[in-house]
DRENVEXVO-133581 format. One record per residue: residue in three letters; y negated, z, x of N, C-alpha, C, CB in turn. Coordinates in pm, whole numbers, plus 50000, padded with zeros to 5 digits. Glycine has a CB too. Layout:
<atoms>
ALAYZXYZXYZXYZX...
</atoms>
This chain:
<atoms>
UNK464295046945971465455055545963466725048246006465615061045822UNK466865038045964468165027045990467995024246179467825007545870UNK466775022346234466915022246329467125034846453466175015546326UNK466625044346387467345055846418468675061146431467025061346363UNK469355056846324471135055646324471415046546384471965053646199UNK471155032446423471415028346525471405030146640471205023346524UNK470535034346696470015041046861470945052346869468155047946879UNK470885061246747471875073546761473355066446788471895084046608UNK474045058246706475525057346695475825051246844476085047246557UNK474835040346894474365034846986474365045247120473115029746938UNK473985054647154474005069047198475425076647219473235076747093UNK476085077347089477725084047080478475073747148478465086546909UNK478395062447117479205052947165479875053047315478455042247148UNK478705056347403477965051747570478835066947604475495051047604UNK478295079047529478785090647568480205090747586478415100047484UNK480685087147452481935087947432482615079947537482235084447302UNK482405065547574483235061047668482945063947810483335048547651UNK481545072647832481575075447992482935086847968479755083448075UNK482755094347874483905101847905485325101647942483955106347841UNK485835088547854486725080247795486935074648016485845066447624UNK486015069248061486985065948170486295072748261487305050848208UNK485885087748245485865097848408487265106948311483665111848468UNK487985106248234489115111348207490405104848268489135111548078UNK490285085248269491115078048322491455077548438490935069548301UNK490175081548532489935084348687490455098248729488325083648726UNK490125104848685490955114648698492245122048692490645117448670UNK492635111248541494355108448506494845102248637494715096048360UNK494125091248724495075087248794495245090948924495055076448789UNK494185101648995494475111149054495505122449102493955113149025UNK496315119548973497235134248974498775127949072497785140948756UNK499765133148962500915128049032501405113249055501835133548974UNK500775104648966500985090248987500815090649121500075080048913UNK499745094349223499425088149321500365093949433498005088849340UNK500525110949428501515112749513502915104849513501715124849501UNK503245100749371504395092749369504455077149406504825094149246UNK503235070249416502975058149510503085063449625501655050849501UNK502265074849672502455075749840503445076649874501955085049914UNK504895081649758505935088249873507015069649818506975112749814UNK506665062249769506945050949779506685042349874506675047449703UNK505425039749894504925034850035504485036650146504415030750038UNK505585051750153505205058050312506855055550379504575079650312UNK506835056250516508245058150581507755067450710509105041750630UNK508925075250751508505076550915509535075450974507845089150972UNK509135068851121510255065451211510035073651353510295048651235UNK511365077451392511435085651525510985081051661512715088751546UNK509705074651710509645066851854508335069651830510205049751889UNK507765066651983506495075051963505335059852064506705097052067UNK506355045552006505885035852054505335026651920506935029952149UNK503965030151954502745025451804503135006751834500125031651847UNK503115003751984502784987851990504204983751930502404980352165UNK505244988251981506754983751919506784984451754508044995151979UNK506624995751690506774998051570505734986251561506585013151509UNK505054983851569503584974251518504004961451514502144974151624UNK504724956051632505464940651667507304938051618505384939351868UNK507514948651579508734956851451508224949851298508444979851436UNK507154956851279506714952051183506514939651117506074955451190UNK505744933251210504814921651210505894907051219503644923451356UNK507494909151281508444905351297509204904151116509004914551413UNK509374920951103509804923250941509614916450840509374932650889UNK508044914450830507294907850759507434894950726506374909050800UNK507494885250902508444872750895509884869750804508844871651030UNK510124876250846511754878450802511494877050694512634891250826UNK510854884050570510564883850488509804874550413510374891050496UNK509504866850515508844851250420507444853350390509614847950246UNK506744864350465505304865450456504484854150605504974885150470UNK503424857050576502504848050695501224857750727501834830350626UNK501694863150840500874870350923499034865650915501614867651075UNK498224871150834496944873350856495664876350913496934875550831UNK496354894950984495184898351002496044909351094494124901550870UNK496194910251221496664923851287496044928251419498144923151315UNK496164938551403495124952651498495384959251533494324960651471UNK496204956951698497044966851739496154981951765497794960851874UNK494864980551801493794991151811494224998051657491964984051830UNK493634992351606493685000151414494625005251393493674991351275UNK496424993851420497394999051401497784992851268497265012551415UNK497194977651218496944975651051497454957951086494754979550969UNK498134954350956498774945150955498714937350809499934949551002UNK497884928450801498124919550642498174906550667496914920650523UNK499274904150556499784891250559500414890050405500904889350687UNK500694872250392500424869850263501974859650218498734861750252UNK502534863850101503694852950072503034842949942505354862150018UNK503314834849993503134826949884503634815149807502364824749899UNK505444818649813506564813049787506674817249658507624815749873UNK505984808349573506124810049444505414826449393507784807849418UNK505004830549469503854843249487502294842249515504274851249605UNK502094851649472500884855749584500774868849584499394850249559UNK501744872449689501294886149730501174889349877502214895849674UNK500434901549861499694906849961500524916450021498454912049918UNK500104921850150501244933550204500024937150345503394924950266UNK499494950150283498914955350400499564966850463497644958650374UNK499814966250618500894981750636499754987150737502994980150728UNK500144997050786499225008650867500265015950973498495021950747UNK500105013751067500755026851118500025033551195501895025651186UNK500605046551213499685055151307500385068151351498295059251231UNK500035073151456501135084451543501065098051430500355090351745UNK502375101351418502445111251377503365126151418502585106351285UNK502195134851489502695143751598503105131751731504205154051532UNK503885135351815503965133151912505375121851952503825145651958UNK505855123551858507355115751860508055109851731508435126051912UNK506605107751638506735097251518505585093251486507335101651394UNK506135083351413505045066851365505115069951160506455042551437UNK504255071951124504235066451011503845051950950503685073650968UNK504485048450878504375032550809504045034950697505615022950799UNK503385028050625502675032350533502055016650477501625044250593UNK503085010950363502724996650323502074997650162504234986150330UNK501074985250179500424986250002500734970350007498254992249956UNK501394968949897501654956249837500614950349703503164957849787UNK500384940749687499364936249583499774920749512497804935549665UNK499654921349449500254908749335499284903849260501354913349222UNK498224892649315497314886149285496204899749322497494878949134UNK495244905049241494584917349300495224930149247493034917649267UNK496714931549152496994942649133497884950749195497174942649044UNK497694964649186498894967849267500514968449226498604979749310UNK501474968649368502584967449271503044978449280503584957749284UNK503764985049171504034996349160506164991549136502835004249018UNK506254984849153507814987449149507914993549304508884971549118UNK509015002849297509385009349382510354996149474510075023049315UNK510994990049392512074983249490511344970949572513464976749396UNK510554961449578509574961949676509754971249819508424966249601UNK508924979149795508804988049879510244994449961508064997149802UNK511294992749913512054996849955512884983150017512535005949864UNK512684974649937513124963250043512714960750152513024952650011UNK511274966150150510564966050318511114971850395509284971350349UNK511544984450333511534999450458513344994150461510965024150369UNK513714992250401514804988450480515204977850563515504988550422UNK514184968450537514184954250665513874960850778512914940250651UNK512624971550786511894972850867513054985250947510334975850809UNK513424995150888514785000750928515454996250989515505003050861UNK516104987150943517174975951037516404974451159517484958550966UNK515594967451144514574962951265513964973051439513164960951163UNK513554985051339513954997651422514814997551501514305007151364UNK516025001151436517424998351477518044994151584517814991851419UNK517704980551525518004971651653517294972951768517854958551629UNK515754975551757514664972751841515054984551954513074973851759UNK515514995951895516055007251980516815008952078516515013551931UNK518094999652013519145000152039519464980852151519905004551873UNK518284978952153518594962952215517834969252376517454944852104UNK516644975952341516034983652496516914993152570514694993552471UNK517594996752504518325004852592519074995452720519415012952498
</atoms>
C-alpha cells in the first residue's frame, strides 16, 4: 500500500509539472515576445541589402564588438564584445518590399537574452547615424 502512494504521489508530481512548464511556454508566447520584436527590429529606407550589411558590420566596430561570422548571401552578422563582457550580437537583414531593409538584432549576455531595451536602442541609433552618413557621403 505505501508503495502505491508512492508511485501515485510520484505520478501527481510529473503531471503537475508537465503542466507547470507547457503553461510557461506558452506564457512566453504572448505579448512579451511581440514586445522584444518591436525592440529589436528597425527599418531603413534603401533598397541596398550589401550597404545596409557593410553599415552594419562597420556599426558593430564602432561599438567595440569583433566581427565573427557574416553572410552577405543570408544577410546575417555575429560578432562578440568582450570588454569586460561577453556578449553576443546577432543582426539579420533582409529586403522588405522593394525600397526597405529590415534590421533585426538579438543580443545575448553569456547564453541569456538581453532584454533591456536600451541596448538595443544604442544600436539602432549607431546604426542610424551610420545610414545617414552612408547616404548622404554617396551622393
Amino acid at each position: 500500500m505505501k508503495k502505491l502512494t508512492f508511485v501515485s504521489l510520484v505520478l501527481l508530481m510529473l503531471v503537475a509539472g508537465c503542466q507547470t512548464a507547457q503553461k510557461n511556454i506558452l506564457d512566453s508566447d504572448g505579448e512579451s515576445q511581440v514586445k522584444a520584436r518591436a525592440m529589436q527590429t528597425r527599418y531603413f529606407d534603401t533598397d541596398d541589402k550589401k550597404q545596409t550589411l557593410q553599415t552594419t558590420i562597420a556599426t558593430l566596430q564602432d561599438l567595440g564588438f569583433v566581427i565573427d561570422k557574416a553572410s552577405f548571401e543570408l544577410g546575417s552578422i555575429s560578432a562578440t564584445k568582450l570588454h569586460g563582457y561577453n556578449i553576443r550580437m546577432t543582426v539579420v537583414v533582409i529586403p522588405r518590399g522593394e525600397d526597405q531593409m529590415t534590421v533585426r538584432a538579438n543580443a545575448q549576455y553569456n547564453i541569456e537574452p538581453i532584454r533591456d531595451p536600451l541596448v538595443y536602442q544604442q544600436f539602432f541609433d549607431a546604426l542610424a547615424k551610420g545610414m545617414f552618413l552612408t547616404a548622404h557621403t554617396d551622393e
